[in-house]
N, C-alpha and C positions, 0 to 999 in steps of 0.2 A: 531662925531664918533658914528655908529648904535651898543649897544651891545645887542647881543642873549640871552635875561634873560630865553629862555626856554631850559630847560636840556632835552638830550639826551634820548628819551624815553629805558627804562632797558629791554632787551630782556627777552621773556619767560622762554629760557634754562638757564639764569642766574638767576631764583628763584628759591631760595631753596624749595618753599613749593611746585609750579609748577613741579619741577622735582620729589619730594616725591611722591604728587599726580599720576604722569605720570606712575614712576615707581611699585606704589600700584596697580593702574588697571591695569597696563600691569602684574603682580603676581596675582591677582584676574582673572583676564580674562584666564592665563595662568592656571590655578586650575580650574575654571568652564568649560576650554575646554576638560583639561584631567579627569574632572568629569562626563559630560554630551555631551563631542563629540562625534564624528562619533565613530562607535567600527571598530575594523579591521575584516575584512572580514573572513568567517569561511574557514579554508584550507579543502577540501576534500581530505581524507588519512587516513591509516589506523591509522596510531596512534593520529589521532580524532575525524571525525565522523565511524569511524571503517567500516563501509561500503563505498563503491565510487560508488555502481549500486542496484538498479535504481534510477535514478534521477528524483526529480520533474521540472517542470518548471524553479523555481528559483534556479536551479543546484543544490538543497542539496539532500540528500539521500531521499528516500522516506521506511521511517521504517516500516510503517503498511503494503505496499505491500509485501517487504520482510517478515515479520513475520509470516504471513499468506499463503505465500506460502510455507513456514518451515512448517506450521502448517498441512501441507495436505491440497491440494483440489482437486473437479473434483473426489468425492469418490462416485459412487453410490449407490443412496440411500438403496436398496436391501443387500449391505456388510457394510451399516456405523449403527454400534449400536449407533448410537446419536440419529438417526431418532426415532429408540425403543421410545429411554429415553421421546424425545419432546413428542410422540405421548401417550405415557406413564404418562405425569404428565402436558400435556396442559394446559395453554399456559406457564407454568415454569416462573412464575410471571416475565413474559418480558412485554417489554412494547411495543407499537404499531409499532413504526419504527424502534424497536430491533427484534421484530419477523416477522418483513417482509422480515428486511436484511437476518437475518439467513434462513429461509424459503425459501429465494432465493441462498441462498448461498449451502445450503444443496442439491435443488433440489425438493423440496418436495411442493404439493400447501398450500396456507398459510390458510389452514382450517382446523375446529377439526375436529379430525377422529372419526370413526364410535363405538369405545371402549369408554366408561365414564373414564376418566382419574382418576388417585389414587389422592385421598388427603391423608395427611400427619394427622395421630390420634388426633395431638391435636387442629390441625384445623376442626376437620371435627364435626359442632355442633351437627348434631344428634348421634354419638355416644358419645360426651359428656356428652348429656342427658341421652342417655341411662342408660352407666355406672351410673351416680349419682342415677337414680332411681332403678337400680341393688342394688347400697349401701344401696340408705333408703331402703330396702325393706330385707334389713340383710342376704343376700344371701350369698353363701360360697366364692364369691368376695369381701372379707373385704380390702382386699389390695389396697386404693386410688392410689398406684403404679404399679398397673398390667400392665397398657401397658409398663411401663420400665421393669417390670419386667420381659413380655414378649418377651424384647427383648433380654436375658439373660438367658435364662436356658426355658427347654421343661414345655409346658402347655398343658390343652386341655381346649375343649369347656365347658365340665360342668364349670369348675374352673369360666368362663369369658364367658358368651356368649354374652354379648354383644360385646365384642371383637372377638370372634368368628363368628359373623353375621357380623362386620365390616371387617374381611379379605375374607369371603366368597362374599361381595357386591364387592371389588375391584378384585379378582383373574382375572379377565377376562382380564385388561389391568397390571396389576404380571406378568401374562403369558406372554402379547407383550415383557415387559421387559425382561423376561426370553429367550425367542426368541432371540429376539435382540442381549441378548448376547451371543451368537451362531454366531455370525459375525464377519466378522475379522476385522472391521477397526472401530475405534473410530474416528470420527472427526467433530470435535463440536468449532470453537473460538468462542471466545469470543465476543459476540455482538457487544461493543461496539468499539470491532477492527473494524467490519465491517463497522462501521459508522464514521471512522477515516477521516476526509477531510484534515486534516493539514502533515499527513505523519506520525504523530509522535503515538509513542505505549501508552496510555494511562495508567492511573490506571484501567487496564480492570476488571471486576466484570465477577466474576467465576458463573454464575447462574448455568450452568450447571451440574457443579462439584461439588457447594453445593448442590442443589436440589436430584443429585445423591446419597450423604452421608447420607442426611436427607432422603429421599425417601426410602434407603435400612434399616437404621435399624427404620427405623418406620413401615414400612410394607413388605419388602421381609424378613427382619429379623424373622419378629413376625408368618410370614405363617412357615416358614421351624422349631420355633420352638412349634407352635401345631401340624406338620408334626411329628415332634420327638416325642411329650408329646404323640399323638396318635399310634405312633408307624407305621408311613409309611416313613419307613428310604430314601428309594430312593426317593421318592418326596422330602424330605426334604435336600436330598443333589444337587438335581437337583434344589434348589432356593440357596443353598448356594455355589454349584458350579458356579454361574453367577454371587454372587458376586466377588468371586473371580476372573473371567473373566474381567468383567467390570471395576477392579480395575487394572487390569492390560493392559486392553485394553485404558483406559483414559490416560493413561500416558504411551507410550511403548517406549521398550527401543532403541537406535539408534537415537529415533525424539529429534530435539533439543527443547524447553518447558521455561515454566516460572516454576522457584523454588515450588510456592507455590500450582502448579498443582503436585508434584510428593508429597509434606506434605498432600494434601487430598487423592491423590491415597494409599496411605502407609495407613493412618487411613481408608480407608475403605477396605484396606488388611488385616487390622490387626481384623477388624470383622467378615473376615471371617476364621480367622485363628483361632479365640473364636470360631465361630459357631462351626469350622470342630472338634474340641476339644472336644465340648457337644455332635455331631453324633458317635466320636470314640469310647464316652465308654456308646453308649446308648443297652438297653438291645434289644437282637434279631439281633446282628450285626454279619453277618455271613462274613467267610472267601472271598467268591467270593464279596462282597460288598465291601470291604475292597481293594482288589484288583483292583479295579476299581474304587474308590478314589485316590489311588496310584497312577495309571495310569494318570485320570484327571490331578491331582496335577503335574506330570513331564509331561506334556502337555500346563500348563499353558507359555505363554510367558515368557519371563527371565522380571527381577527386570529394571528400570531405572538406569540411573548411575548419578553421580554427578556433570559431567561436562556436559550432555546436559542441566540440571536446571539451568546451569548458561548461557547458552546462548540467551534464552531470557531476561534476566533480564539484562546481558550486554547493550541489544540493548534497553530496557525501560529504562536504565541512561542518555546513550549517546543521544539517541531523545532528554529526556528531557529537555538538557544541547541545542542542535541545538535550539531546538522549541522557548528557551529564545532568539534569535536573530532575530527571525519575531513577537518579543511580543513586545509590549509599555512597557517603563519600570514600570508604574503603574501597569503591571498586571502581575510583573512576580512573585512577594511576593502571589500576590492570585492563580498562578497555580501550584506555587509549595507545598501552601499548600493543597489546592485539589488533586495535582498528588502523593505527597509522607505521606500523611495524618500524617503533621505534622505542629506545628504552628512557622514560623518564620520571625522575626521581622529585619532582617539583611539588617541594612541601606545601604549595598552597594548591593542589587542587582537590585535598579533604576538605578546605577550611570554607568557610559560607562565602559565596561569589557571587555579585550581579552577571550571571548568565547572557543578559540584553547588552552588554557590553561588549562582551567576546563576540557576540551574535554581530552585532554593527561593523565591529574589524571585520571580520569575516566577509562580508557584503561588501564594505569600503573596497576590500583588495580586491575582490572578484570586477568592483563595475570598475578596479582602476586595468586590471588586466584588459578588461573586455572590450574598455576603450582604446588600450595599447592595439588591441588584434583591429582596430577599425581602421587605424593610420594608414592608410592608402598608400603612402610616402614611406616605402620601404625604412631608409635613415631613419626618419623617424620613428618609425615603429620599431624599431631596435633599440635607438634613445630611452625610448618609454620603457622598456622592458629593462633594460638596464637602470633607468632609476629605480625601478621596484624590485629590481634584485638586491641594490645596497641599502634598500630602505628595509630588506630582510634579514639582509646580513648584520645590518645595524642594531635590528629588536634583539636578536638573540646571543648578539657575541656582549656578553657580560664578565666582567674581569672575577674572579673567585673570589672566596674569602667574606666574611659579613662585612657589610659595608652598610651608609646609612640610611641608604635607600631602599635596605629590607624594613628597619622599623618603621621606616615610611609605609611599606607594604603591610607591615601584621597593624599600624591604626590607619588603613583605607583600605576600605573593599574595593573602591574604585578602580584604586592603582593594581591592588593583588589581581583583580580581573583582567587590567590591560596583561598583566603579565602571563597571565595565562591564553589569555588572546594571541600574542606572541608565540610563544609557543608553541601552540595549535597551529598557527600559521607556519612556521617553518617546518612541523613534522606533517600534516597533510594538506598544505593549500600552495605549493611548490610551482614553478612558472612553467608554462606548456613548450613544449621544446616548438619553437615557433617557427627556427628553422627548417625544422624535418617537413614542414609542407611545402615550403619553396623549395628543398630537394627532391619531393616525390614528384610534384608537378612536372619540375624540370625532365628529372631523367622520363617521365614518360613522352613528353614535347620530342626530348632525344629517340628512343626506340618509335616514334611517329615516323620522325627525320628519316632513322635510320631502314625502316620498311619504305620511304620514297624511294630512297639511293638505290636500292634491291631493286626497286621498281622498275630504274631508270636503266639499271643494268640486264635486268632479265629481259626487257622490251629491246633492249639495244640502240636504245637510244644515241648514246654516244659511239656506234660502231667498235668495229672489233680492237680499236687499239686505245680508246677513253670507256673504259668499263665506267668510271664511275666521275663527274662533270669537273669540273676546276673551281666550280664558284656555284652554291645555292642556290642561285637568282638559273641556274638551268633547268631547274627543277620545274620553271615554271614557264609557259601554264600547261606541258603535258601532264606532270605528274599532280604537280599543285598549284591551289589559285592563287596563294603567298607561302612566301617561306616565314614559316612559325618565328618569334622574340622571343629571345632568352629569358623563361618568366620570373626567374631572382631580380638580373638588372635589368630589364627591360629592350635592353638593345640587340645587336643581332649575335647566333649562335657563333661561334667558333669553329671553321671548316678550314682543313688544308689537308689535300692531296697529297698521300706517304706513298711513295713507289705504287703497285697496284692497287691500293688500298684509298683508305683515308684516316683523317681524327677530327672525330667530332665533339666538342665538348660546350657546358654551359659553364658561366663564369660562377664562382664561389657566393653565396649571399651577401659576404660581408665585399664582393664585389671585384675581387682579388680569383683570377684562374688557380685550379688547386687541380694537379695534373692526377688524381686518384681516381678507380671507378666509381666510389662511393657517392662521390660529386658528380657524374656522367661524362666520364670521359670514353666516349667510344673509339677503340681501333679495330677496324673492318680489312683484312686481305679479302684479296679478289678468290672467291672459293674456287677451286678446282671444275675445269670443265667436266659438262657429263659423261657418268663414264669413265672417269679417270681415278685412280687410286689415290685417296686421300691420304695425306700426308703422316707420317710417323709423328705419333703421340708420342711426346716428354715422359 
């Protein structure tokens, strides 16, 4: 009798360790697929890449075409004051294949023009020299701050001539500028939109708009005020009236924009709202000048409003958020610090994301902003903006340390995407300084006011011993048909008669007087009769 001394070989699914193992990789593999799989495809719709036309190639939106066509174009060169500016401060520290793009974009050949472009005072080394050997040389130019200070209150030539030979060598391309702004159309993007090959709105670099701020009060500033200091009021308001054209021609109202173009237009409104301040109470300022300041001034274009600044900055989120779906994940930690100049270290945005998630936050916050900016009801519309500041400040203040709501994160994409929605939101989709329009409004409503009172004063209205009324409502009806409302709180401005002067002020947003110029607090002395020696400068 044969017996079978060999046993039954033990199947693999009857070992415990086999099946432990079997079941470990299949939970590893399962984690590495919803870490590092395929992402889900990006939906095109409005509620997340917000646009659905035009499309590139790869069917996503294409955001640089659109932006750029928001932006203006096909403006000839002869009505666009950008050409001014370029031809004015050549080459506007662009760089080679930033000013060819633009140059072609604009229409204009990519050559310098026939005017010596302005340099900026404190680049320009031989009047640096100069000045310094003005000083050793103990000249009544003691002041190492003259060119600031130049840009600040009336000078003239004796005081500085070296500074005085340095606006007389630039006037020639002043003037283009000043020209220029005599045009009606600003349109100028951003270079490196132009050079956009991926679709998406970059962190575009405002050359233009800085080069404009710094350009103006380095040197249109500092001509209109030895215009003043020398006493040729109309030149001097014919470079300060182009600032304030330019300021309002860069950013006009109706265009939809990027936020941070209407915060440069406003600061170089508000230089010119100081300038017009220095020409109002400068001595020899006669009634018919006055009037035709006045006029300039309600001629100007109207202010921006608040909801076009968000429109582009909508569309620089949402790109941002598509553009991670044709990035390697190795490089989407380096574009987003590049795009939102911010440094983040957020281990899931290698890791596989529904992308239409972030895309939806993204949208959420913008229509919740947009409806904040509609709130008619001042209070309220600062309510609103404040809730969505702590609803911001909420996503992203996280306590350190691992906690359980990361392993929540590595098994749900869902959740890892809100988090990086978060994110995205606090590093570029930031609330519009909502204020800063209810202070630009205001202090222009103020330098309006303050061109009536000039008004009332140079016509003589109130005879020789009330230069200037005891109450607003005088104003009217020779100077005006009403007296303007404070357009923060709505009700009436702030006027009280200082010795020969006055203060004119509007009330703070949050509704509260706040005695600073920055809020528009004007104080006016009665400027010196004509003819009389103006007073000694501090």
């Amino acid at each position: 009798m044969n017996v079978d001394t060999h046993a039954t070989p033990q199947r693999w699914w009857h070992d415990v360790r086999w099946i432990a193992a079997f079941l470990s990789g299949g939970v590893v593999g399962t984690l590495l697929w919803g870490l590092f799989g395929p992402e889900p495809r990006i939906v095109v719709s409005r509620e997340t890449t917000f646009l659905t036309a035009p499309l590139r190639a790869d069917g996503l939106p294409d955001y640089s075409a659109h932006a750029l066509g928001l932006l203006g174009r096909d403006v000839p060169p002869e009505d666009n004051a950008a050409v001014a500016l370029l031809h004015a401060t050549w080459p506007m520290d662009l760089s080679g294949p930033q000013l060819t793009a633009l140059c072609r974009e604009l229409g204009i050949p990519n050559a310098p023009p026939a005017v010596a472009p302005i340099g900026l005072t404190a680049r320009d080394d031989l009047l640096q020299q100069q000045l310094r050997e003005w000083l050793g040389r103990g000249g009544p130019c003691r002041d190492r701050g003259i060119a600031d200070r130049a840009q600040v209150e009336p000078w003239t030539a004796a005081e500085c001539p070296p500074l005085a030979e340095w606006v007389a060598r630039n006037s020639p391309a002043l003037d283009v500028l000043v020209e220029g702004a005599g045009r009606p159309s600003f349109m100028m993007p951003p270079a490196d939109l132009l050079l956009a090959s991926s679709g998406r709105i970059g962190n575009p670099t405002f050359t233009a708009f800085d080069a404009l701020n710094n350009l103006v009060k380095a040197s249109l500033l500092s001509r209109a005020m030895l215009h003043l200091g020398e006493g040729r009021i109309e030149a001097a308001w014919r470079d300060i009236h182009a600032i304030h054209r330019l300021a309002r021609l860069m950013a006009p109202a109706g265009r939809p924009d990027f936020g941070i173009t209407h915060v440069l237009a406003f600061r170089l409104g508000a230089t010119a709202n100081a300038a017009t301040l220095q020409l109002l109470q400068t001595p020899g300022l006669t009634a018919e000048m006055v009037s035709m300041i006045r006029r300039d001034l309600a001629a100007l274009p109207d202010l921006p409003g608040m909801l076009e600044g968000l429109a582009l900055d909508r569309l620089f989120a949402v790109s941002l958020a598509v553009s991670l779906a044709t990035l390697r994940s190795e490089h989407r930690i380096r574009v987003l610090n590049d795009t939102c100049l911010t440094d983040t270290s957020n281990w899931m945005l290698p890791t596989s994301l529904d992308l239409n998630v972030v895309l939806r936050m993204l949208n959420e916050h913008h229509d919740r902003m947009e409806a904040a900016v509609r709130e008619s009801d001042r209070p309220a519309r600062r309510r609103a903006f404040d809730a969505i500041e702590r609803d911001l400040a909420a996503a992203v203040s996280r306590p350190t340390g691992w906690r359980l709501a990361d392993l929540h994160a590595v098994l749900n994409r869902p959740v890892r995407s809100a988090a990086v929605g978060d994110e995205l939101l606090a590093a570029c989709s930031g609330l519009p300084n909502h204020e800063l329009y209810d202070r630009a409004q205001g202090a222009f409503v103020l330098v309006g006011v303050a061109a009536a009172l000039a008004e009332y004063r140079t016509r003589g209205l109130g005879g020789p011993e009330h230069p200037y009324p005891d109450r607003l409502d005088a104003l009217v009806p020779d100077v005006l048909t009403a007296v303007p409302r404070d357009p923060c709180s709505g009700g009436p401005l702030t006027y009280k008669r200082s010795g020969d002067g006055y203060l004119l002020s509007a009330v703070g947003v949050d509704g509260i007087e706040v005695p600073t110029p920055r809020l528009g607090i004007l104080s006016a002395p009665t400027p010196p009769a004509a003819g009389a020696a103006p007073a000694p400068r501090p």
